[in-house]
PASEKOL-749081 format. One line per 10 residues: number of its first residue (from 1); their letters; for each residue x, y, z of C-alpha. Coordinates in steps of 0.001 Angstrom, whole numbers, plus 500000, padded with zeros to 6 digits. Each point is the difference from the previous one (the first is absolute). Layout:
NUM = A = X Y Z  ...
***
This chain:
1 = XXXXXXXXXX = 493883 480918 504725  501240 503509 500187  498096 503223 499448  502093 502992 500514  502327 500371 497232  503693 500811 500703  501765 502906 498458  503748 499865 499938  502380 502685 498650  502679 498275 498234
11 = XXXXXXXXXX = 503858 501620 500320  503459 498729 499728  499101 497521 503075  497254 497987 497922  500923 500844 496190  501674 496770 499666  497862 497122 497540  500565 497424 503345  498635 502535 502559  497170 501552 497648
21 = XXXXXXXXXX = 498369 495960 499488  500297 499573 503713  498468 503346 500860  497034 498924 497054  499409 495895 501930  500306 502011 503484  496783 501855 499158  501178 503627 497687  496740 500534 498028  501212 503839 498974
31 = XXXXXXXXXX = 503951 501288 499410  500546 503801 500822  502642 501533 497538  500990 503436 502076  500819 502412 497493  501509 502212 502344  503125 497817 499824  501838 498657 497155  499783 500606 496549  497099 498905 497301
41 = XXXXXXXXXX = 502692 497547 498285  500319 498719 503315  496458 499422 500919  499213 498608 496349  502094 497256 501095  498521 499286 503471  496493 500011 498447  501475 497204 497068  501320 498162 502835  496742 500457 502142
51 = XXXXXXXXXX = 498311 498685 496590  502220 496733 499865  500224 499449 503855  495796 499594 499711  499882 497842 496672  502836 497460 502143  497587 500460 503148  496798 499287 497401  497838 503380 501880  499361 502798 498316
61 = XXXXXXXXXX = 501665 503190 502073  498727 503400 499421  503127 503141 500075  498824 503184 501773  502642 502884 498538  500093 502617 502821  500687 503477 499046  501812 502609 501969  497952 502476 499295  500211 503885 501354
71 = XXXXXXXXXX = 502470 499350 503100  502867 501902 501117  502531 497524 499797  503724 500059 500406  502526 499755 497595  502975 497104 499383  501383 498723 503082  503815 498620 499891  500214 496506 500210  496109 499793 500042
81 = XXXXXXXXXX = 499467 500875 503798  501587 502443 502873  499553 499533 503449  499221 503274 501888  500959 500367 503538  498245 501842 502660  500793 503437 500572  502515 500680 496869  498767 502173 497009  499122 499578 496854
91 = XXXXXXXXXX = 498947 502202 497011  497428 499613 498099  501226 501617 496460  497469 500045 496568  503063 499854 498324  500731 496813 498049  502618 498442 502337  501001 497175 500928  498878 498536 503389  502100 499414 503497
101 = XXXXXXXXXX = 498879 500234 503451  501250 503561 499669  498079 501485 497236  497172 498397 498140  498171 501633 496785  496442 500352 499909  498366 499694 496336  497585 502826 500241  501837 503753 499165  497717 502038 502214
111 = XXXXXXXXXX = 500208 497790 503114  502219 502410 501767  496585 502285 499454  498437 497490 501779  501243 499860 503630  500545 502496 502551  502249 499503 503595  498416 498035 502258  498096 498037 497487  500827 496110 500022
121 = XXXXXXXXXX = 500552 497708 497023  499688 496106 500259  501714 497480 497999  499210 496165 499449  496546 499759 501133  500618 501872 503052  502576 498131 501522  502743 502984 499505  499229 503743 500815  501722 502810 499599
131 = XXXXXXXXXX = 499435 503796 501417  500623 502970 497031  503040 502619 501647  499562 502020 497788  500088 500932 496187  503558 501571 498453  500446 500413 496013  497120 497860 499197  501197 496906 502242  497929 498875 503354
141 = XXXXXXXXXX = 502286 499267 502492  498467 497480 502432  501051 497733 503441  499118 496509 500253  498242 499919 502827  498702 495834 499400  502771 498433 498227  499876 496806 497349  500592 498882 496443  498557 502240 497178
151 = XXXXXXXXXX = 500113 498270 496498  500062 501664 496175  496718 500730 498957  498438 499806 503019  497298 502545 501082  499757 503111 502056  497151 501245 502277  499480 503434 501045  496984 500079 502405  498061 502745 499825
161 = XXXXXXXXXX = 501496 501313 496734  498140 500441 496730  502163 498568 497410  498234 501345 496747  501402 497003 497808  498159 499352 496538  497446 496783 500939  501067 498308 496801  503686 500925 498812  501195 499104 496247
171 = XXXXXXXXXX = 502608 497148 501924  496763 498063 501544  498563 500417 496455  502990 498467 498246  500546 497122 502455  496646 499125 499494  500325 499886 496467  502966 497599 500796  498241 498046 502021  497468 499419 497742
181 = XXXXXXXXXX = 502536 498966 497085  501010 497619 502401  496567 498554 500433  499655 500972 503646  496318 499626 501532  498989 502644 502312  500924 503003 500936  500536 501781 503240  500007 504062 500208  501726 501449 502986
191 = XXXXXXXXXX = 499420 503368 502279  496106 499681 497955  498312 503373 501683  496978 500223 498751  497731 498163 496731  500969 502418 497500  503639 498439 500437  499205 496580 498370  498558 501884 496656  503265 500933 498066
201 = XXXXXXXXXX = 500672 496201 500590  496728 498679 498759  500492 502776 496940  503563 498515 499025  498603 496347 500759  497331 500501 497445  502331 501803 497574  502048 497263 500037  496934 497593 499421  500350 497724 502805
211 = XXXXXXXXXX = 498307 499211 503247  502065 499248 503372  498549 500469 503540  501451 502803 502143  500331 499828 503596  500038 503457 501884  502227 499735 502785  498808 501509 503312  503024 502189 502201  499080 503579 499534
221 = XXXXXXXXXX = 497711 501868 502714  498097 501385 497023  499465 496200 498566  498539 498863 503385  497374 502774 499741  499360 499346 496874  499618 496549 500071  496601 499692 499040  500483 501578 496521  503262 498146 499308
231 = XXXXXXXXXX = 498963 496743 500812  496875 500421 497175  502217 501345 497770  503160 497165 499959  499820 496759 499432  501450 499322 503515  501954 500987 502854  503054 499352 502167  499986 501666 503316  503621 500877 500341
241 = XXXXXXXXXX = 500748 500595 503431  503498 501028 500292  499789 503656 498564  496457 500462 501221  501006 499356 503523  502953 503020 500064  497661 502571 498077  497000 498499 502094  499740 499853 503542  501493 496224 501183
251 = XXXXXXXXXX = 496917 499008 501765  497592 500881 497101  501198 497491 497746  498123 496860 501001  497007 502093 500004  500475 501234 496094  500711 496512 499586  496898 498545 501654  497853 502682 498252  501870 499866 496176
261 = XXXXXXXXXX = 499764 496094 500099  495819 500309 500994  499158 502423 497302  502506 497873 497111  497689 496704 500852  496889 502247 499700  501334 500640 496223  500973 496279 499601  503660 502003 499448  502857 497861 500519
271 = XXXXXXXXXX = 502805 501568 503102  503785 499441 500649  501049 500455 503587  503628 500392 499932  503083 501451 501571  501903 498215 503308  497566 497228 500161  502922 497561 500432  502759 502632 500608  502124 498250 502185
281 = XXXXXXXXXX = 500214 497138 497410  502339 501655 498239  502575 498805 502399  498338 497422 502117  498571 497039 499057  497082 499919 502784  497644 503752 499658  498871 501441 503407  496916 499004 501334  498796 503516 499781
291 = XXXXXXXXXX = 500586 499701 496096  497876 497220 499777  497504 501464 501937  499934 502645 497283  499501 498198 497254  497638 497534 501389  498050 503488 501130  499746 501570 495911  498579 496351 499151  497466 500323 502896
301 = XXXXXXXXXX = 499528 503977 499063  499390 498535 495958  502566 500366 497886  500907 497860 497073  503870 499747 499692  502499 500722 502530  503752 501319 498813  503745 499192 500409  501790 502722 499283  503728 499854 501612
311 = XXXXXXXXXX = 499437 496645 501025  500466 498498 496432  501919 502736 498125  502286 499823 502155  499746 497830 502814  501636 496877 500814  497652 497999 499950  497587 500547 497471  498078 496589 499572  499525 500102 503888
321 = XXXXXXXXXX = 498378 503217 500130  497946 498266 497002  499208 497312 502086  499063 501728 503222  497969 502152 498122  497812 496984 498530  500401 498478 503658  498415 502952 501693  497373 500458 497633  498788 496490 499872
331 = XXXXXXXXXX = 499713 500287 503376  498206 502958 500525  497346 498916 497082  498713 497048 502631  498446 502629 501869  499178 503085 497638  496010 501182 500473  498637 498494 496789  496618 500034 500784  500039 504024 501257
341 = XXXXXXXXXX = 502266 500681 496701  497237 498642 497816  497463 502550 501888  502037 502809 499802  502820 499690 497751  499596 500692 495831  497831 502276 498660  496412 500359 500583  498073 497578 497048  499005 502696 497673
351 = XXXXXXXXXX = 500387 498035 496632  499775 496595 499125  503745 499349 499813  500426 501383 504167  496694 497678 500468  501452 496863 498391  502826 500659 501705  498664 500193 503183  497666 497128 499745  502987 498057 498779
361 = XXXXXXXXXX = 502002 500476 503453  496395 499613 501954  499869 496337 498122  503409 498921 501184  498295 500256 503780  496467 498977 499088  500598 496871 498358  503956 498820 500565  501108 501054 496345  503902 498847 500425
371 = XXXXXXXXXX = 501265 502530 497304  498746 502818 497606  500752 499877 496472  499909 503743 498159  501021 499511 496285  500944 503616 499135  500985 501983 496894  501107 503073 502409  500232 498871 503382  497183 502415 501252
381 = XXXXXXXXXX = 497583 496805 501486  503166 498252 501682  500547 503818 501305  496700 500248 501718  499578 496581 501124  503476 500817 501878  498612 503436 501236  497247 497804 502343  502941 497479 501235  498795 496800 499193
391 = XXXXXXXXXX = 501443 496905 502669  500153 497786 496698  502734 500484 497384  498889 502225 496481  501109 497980 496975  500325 503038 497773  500282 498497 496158  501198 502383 497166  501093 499438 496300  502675 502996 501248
401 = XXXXXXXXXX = 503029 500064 501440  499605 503555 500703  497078 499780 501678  500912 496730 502105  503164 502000 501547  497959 503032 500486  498247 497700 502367  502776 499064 501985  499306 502648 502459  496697 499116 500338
411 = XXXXXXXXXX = 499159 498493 503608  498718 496320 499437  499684 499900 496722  503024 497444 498408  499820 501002 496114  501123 497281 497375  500190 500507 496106  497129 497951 498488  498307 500368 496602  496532 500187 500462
421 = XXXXXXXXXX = 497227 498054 498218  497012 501711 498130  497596 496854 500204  498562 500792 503611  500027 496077 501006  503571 499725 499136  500701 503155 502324  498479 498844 502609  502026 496742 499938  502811 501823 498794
431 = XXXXXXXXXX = 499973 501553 503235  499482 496710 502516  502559 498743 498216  502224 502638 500246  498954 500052 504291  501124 496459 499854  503343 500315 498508  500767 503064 502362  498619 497863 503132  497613 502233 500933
441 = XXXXXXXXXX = 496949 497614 499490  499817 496144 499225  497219 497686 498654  496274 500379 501599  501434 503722 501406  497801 502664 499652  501421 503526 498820  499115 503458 498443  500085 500855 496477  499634 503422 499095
451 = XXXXXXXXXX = 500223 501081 496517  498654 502208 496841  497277 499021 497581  500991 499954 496662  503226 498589 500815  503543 501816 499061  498414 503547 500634  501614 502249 502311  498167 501744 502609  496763 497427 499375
461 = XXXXXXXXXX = 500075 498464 503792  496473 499204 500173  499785 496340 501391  500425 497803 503238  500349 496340 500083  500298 497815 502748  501271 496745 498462  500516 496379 501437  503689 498712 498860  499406 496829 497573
***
């Protein structure tokens, strides 16, 4: 039984109904809509077929829509991609252009302001890099000096370079509002510097009267350092590698990862680690072993989901890179420090929901429980029992579907829409029962119950149970 959840980004490789249900059965507990490509008609009908591919597949599957956020990013690019070889030129142009391997636009007007000769600019995560000539009538002239493919939309790194972009723009506003019209889950916030960057979201979220978890996403310097706030102030992270190791020194990365994935747990904050985890996948059907080592390593360091990015938008074999994923992970869980985690993983018991928590994972040691059963109005219990990494599967239980997607990211916990009794008897067989039908317990099995007394009130967590199966 699988912890980590899986994360894929869905493109034109796995947009099809077929490919989608596959993805779902191989082990996709959250779809990524990347709103830094395509259109919102287009993503309103991945998300519909996201919705159908999981009703077919009979899970529930939370949708994550990504926003591009304050990123210098280029323009159109003919034909979708351009392959730049090493040592011809290129200019980099604000004007709205067209793109070739000759000239690409930029959509920010005072990037030619930006860069001086001598400076360097990387494309697609790093992999292309090109050295600034010179500026002449507002165009940077630049040599390739690392050749590859650069794609429309993708983004552009200027190490070293303050880029003083707005940390909320009025397009991030509006595709969220899309996103929510199309009934999208959670939310992830790129280039997040600092905590005041998540409040205009949180003041348009409650303008608009509705709740949906934001994840801040991790790949400026300035984030790093200011983790700690960030982390308290979202709902969740993803450590996005890929820009933070061009504007970041390489060999730092693992390190921010390490120390971003220690503090999230110490919140009971759910974290994405994402970007290349399976990057060769996107053309091969085998990853390296050095990829797996990687993603075997951000289970060991604690995080909850790991990400596909390239490897199922477009990749050629999507399912696979599914399936390795859930292969990896299963693997890697045999041997995960679950008796350390409890010690010093979570938050420290100050209230009685941390404490029941806590004692709830402690239980699962003590006394064999085979499963813990959290019935939950918001998913806040089945969040902390996660946070202390519990070697028995969390039944999270919730009259909403909202909040049972929600918890698809959570690590361990595998939610399921259930109406919950009032009568406290029929709860608590209400919830062997529902252990049974999942296979998480059977008759004379003992398990943990946690739950809130009077039933059917949120945020009421105030009992433990440990119940024999009848």
């Amino acid at each position: 039984m699988r912890s980590t959840k899986i994360v894929a980004t869905i493109g034109p490789a796995s947009r099809e109904p077929e490919v989608l249900e596959r993805m779902i059965a191989a082990g996709m507990d959250v779809a990524r809509l990347n709103f830094a490509h395509g259109t919102p008609e287009q993503h309103a009908e991945t998300a519909q077929a996201i919705r159908d591919a999981a009703g077919r597949a009979g899970r529930e599957v939370a949708i994550l829509g990504d926003l591009p956020g304050p990123k210098l990013r280029l323009g159109p690019v003919a034909g979708g991609v351009a392959e730049l070889g090493r040592g011809t030129r290129v200019v980099l142009t604000a004007r709205e252009v067209e793109g070739t391997a000759e000239r690409l636009s930029v959509a920010w007007r005072g990037f030619p302001e930006l860069v001086d000769e001598g400076d360097v600019c990387y494309l697609a995560d790093g992999a292309v890099r090109l050295r600034v000539d010179g500026v002449t009538d507002g165009e940077v002239v630049t040599k390739v000096e690392v050749g590859g493919s650069v794609a429309s939309r993708q983004g552009l790194n200027l190490p070293n370079v303050t880029v003083s972009l707005p940390a909320v723009s009025d397009e991030d506003i509006a595709l969220m509002d899309a996103g929510l019209d199309m009934g999208l889950d959670l939310f992830a916030l790129s280039f997040v510097r600092r905590r005041e960057d998540l409040d205009p979201v949180r003041e348009h979220l409650r303008g608009r009267g509705v709740e949906a978890p934001l994840i801040a996403k991790i790949e400026k310097p300035q984030a790093a350092a200011n983790g700690d706030e960030i982390i308290d102030a979202a709902d969740g992270i993803m450590i996005a590698r890929g820009d933070l190791g061009i504007e970041l020194p390489i060999e730092e990365v693992p390190l921010v990862q390490k120390r971003l994935l220690a503090v999230a747990g110490r919140r009971a904050k759910p974290t994405i680690t994402a970007t290349q985890m399976l990057e060769s996948m996107v053309h091969s059907s085998r990853p390296t072993r050095a990829e797996v080592t990687d993603v075997a390593n951000a289970i060991f360091d604690g995080t909850d989901a790991v990400m596909l990015s390239q490897e199922t938008a477009v990749g050629r074999h999507p399912i696979l890179a599914v399936e390795m994923m859930a292969s990896i992970a299963e693997t890697t869980e045999r041997e995960l420090p679950y008796g350390r985690w409890l010690g010093e993983r979570g938050p420290q018991a100050s209230n009685q929901y941390h404490a029941i928590a806590f004692g709830a994972v402690g239980a699962v040691y003590q006394l064999g429980l085979k499963c813990i059963v959290s019935p939950t109005n918001t998913g806040t219990t089945a969040r902390l029992i996660s946070a202390y990494r519990p070697k028995a599967p969390v039944l999270a239980l919730s009259p909403r579907r909202d909040v049972v997607r929600h918890c698809q990211l959570l690590w361990g916990v595998h939610p399921q829409v259930h109406d919950e009794p009032l009568d406290t008897l029929d709860l608590i067989e209400s919830c062997g029962e529902a252990a049974c039908r999942a296979g998480f317990a059977r008759k004379g099995d003992k398990i943990g119950i946690t739950a809130g007394l009077p039933a059917g009130r949120a945020g009421g967590t105030n009992l433990f149970k440990v119940h024999t199966v009848e």
